[in-house]
Phi, psi and omega in degrees: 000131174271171186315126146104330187293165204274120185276346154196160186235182192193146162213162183218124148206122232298192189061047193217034192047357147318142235205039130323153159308129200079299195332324168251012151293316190279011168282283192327298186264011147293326145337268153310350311120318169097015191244166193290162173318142159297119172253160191240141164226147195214093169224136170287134195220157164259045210243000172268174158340293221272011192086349214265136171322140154200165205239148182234126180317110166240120177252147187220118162244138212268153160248176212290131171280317171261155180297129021251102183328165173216177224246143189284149180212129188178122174209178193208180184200189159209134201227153196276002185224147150293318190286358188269290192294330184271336185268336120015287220251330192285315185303320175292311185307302169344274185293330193293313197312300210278337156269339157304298221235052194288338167268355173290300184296310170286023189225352172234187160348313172272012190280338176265006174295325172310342177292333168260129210270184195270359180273347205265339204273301184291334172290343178275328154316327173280315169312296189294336163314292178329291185297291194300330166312324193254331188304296193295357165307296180291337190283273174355301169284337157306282165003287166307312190276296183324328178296299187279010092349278181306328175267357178270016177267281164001290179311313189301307180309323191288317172337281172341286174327318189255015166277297187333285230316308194302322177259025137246010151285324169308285176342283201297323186297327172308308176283351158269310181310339188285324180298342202275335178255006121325299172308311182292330165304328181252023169279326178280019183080059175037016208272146173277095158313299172302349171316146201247013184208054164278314174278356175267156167284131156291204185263332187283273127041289174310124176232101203294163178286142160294335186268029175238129156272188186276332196288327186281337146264016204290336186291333147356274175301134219272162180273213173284340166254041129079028169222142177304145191253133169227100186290109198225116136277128172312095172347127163306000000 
């Protein structure tokens, strides 16, 4: 690309219903005066140091052709956006139109746009620059949080999947051990592995010595108060 050419253009020009800022007091009073729509012109270039885009602004307010003519108005700037530059460019045509032709204006209708000098015009124009500037900010950021949302659902869902995904592999592992220790249960002869009195005896389970008589449990046996009798013989 050479130096200076143009990366893109714009035109604007009124009486085609649009509703800018400014825009339909400098029609209204274009109109009045008899001179043709004010046109804008934009085209963006890449000529600074710093690389950063910027648009150079051009406004051409044409003047009245039949007598009595009036004097042609046309300046430019530069601004870092179009929609910026244009609403920029309307405030200014706005107060130059009205100071030309400021004894005209005070005999109609339009006599209080004369009342506003171009400092009071461009701070309300910075306001509304301003306000539009923090709108698109605030969009910007919205933008971002939305963005930045989606993915933190996105991260949750895939979480999610793979929480299912692990418990229904336990799940299934589980449900083989239960079939792998079911088999075995019934391979030992239905004995309960899971059982918590898998090592205690039963009553079946006891196997007496053949050389113990019954007499040998008599000490056992609870007395008439319901506690065992201990017989200690007295030492000689």
């Amino acid at each position: 690309m050479e130096p200076n050419e143009p990366i893109n253009t714009k035109f604007y020009q009124l009486g085609n219903g649009g509703s800018l800022v400014f825009e339909n007091d400098l029609n209204a009073v274009s109109e009045f005066l008899g001179r043709p729509h004010p046109e804008f012109h934009g085209v963006q270039l890449d000529d600074t140091p710093g690389g950063e885009l910027q648009w150079v602004i051009t406004a051409d307010l044409r003047g009245k052709m039949e007598p009595p003519t009036s004097e042609r108005i046309l300046f430019s700037f530069r601004e870092s956006n179009w929609l910026d530059g244009l609403a920029r460019a309307l405030q200014e045509a706005l107060a130059r139109l009205c100071g030309q032709n400021v004894v005209r204006l005070l005999a109609s209708r339009y006599a209080h746009l004369t009342q506003k000098d171009l400092d009071a015009s461009r701070a309300y124009a910075n306001q509304t620059h301003a306000h539009i500037t923090e709108q698109g900010e605030a969009i910007k950021l919205l933008n971002n949080d939305r963005r930045s949302l989606r993915q933190q659902r996105a991260k949750k869902d895939a979480t999610i999947r793979r929480l299912r995904a692990r418990i229904a592999s336990l799940e299934a592992t589980v449900k083989a051990q239960e079939d792998q220790i079911r088999q075995l249960e019934d391979d030992d002869g239905g004995i309960d592995i899971r059982g918590g009195d898998a090592f205690l005896s039963d009553d079946d389970d006891f196997e007496e010595d053949e050389n113990t008589e019954e007499e040998d449990y008599e000490f056992l046996e609870a007395g008439p108060d319901d506690y065992v009798p201990i017989d200690v013989d007295d030492e000689e």
